[in-house]
C-alpha positions as semicolon CSV with decimal commas, in nm:
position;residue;x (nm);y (nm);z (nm)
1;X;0,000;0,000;0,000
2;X;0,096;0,347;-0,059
3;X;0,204;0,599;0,167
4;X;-0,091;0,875;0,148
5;X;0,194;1,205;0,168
6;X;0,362;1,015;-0,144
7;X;0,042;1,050;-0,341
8;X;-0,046;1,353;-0,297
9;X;0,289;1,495;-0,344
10;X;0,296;1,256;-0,668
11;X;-0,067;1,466;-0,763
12;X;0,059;1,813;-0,641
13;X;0,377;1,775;-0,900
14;X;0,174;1,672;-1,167
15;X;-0,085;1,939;-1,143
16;X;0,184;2,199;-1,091
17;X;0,393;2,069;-1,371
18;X;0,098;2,102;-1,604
19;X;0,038;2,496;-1,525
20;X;0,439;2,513;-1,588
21;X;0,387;2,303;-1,893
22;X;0,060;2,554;-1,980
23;X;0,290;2,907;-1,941
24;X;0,585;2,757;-2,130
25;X;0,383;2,682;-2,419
26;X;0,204;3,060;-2,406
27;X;0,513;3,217;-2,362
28;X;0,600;3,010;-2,732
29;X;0,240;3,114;-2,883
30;X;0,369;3,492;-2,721
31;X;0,713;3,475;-2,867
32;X;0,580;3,369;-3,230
33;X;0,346;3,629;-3,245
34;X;0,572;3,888;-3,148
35;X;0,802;3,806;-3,375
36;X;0,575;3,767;-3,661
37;X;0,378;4,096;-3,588
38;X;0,731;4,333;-3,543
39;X;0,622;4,571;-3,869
40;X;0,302;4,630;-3,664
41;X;0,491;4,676;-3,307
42;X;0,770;4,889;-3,414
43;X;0,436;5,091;-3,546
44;X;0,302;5,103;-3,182
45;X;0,672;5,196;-3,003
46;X;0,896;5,405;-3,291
47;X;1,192;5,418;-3,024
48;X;1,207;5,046;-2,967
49;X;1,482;4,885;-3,287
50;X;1,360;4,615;-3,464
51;X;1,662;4,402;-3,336
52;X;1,558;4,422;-2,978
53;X;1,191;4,258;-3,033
54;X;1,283;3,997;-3,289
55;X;1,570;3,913;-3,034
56;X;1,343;3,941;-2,752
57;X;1,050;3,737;-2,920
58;X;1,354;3,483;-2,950
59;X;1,434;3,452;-2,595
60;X;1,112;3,429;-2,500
61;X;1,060;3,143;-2,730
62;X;1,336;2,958;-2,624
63;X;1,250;3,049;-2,236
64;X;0,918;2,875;-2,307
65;X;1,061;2,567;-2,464
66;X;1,322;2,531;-2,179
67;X;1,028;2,567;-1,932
68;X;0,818;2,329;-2,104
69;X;1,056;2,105;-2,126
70;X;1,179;2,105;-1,782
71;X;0,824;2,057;-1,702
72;X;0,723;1,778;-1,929
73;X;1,028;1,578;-1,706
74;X;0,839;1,675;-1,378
75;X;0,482;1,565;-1,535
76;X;0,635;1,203;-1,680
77;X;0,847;1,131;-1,361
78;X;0,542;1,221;-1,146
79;X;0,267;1,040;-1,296
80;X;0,447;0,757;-1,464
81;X;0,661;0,717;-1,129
82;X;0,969;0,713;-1,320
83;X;1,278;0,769;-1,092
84;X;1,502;0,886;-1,417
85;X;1,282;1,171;-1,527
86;X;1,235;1,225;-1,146
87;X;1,589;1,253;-1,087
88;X;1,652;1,470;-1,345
89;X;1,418;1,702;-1,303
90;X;1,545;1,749;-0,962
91;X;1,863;1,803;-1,039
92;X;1,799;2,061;-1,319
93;X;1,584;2,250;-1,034
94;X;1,870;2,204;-0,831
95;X;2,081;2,362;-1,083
96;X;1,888;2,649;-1,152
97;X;1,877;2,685;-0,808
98;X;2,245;2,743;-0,694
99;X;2,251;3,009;-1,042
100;X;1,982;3,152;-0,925
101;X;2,157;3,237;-0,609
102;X;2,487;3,310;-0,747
103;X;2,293;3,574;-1,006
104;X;2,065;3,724;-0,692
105;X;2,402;3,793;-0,524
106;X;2,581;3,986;-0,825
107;X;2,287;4,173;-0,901
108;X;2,134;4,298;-0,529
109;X;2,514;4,288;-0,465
110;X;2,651;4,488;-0,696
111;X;2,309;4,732;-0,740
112;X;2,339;4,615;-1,135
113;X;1,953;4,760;-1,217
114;X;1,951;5,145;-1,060
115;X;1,563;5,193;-1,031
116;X;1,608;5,556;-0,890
117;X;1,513;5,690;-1,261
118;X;1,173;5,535;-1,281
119;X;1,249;5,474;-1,597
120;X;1,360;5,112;-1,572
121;X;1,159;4,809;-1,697
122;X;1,284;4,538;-1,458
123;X;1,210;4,651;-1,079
124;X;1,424;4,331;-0,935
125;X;1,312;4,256;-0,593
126;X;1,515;4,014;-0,349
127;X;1,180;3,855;-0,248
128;X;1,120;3,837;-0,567
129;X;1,403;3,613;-0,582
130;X;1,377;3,421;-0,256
131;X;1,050;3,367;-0,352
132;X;1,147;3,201;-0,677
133;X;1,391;2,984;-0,519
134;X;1,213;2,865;-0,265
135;X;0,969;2,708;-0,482
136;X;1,220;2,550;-0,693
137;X;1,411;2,432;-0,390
138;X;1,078;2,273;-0,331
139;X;0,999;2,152;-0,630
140;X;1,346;1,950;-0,608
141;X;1,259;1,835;-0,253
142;X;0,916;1,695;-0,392
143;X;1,083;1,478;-0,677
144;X;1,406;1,336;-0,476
145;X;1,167;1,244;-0,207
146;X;0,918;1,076;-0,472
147;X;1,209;0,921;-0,653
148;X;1,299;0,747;-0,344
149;X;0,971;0,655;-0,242
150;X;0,933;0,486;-0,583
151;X;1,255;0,322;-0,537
152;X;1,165;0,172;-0,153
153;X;0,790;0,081;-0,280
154;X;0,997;-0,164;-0,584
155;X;1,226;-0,263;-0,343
156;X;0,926;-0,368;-0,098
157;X;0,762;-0,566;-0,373
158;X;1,058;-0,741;-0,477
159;X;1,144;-0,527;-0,854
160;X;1,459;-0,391;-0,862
C-alpha cells in the first residue's frame, strides 16, 4: 500500500507541472506572435529597434521551450513514477537553483539595475528572488523524495 503524503505529493507535481507546462507553451504562442507581428509593433513603439523585439520574441521562445521542457520531465516522472525523469528534473531544479543564487548575489550585490530613474523596466526585488527559489528548492525536494519513495515501494515488492 501506498504511503498517502507520497500520493499527494505525486498529484501536487503533476498538477503543478501542467500549469508550468501551460505558461511555457504561451510564452511560445507569445514569442511567435511577437516576432511575426514586429512591422506592426515597431508601429506602436517608434523608439524600440527592430533588433531588440525579434531578439526578444527569441528569448522568449526559447525560455518557453526550456520551461516546457523542464516541465514535461516533472509531469512524466510524477505520474508515470519514473525515478530517471524524477531525478533529473530534480537536479535541473537544483541547478537552476544554486545560479539563481549566485545571479541574486551579483545583481542585489553589486546594485546592477539602478531603479532611482523610474524609468527602468525590470524593478528586481530580493523577495522576488527568494521567492522564486524557494519554490524550486521545493519543487526539487518533492521529486528526490518521490524518486525514493518509488525506489523503496519496488524494493518492498521485490522489482529492482
Amino acid at each position: 500500500m501506498k504511503c498517502v503524503f507520497s500520493l499527494l505529493v505525486k498529484y501536487i507535481m503533476f498538477i503543478f507541472n501542467v500549469i508550468y507546462m501551460l505558461g511555457g507553451s504561451s510564452m511560445i504562442i507569445f514569442g511567435v506572435i511577437a516576432k511575426k507581428d514586429i512591422p506592426e509593433t515597431m508601429k506602436s513603439m517608434p523608439e524600440v529597434s527592430e533588433d531588440f523585439i525579434s531578439n526578444t520574441s527569441n528569448v522568449i521562445i526559447v525560455l518557453g521551450s526550456l520551461i516546457s521542457i523542464i516541465a514535461f520531465f516533472g509531469c512524466w516522472g510524477a505520474i508515470k513514477e519514473n525515478t530517471l525523469f524524477l531525478k533529473t528534473y530534480a537536479i535541473i531544479l537544483l541547478s537552476i537553483f544554486v545560479s539563481q543564487i549566485v545571479l541574486t548575489t551579483v545583481i542585489l550585490g553589486n546594485n546592477i539595475f539602478d531603479t532611482s530613474n523610474g524609468k527602468d523596466i525590470f524593478i528586481l526585488s530580493d523577495t522576488v528572488f527568494i521567492s522564486l527559489a524557494v519554490v524550486e528548492l521545493l519543487g526539487a525536494i518533492f521529486a528526490f523524495y518521490l524518486s525514493n519513495s518509488i525506489r523503496k515501494n519496488r524494493l518492498r515488492r521485490g522489482f529492482v
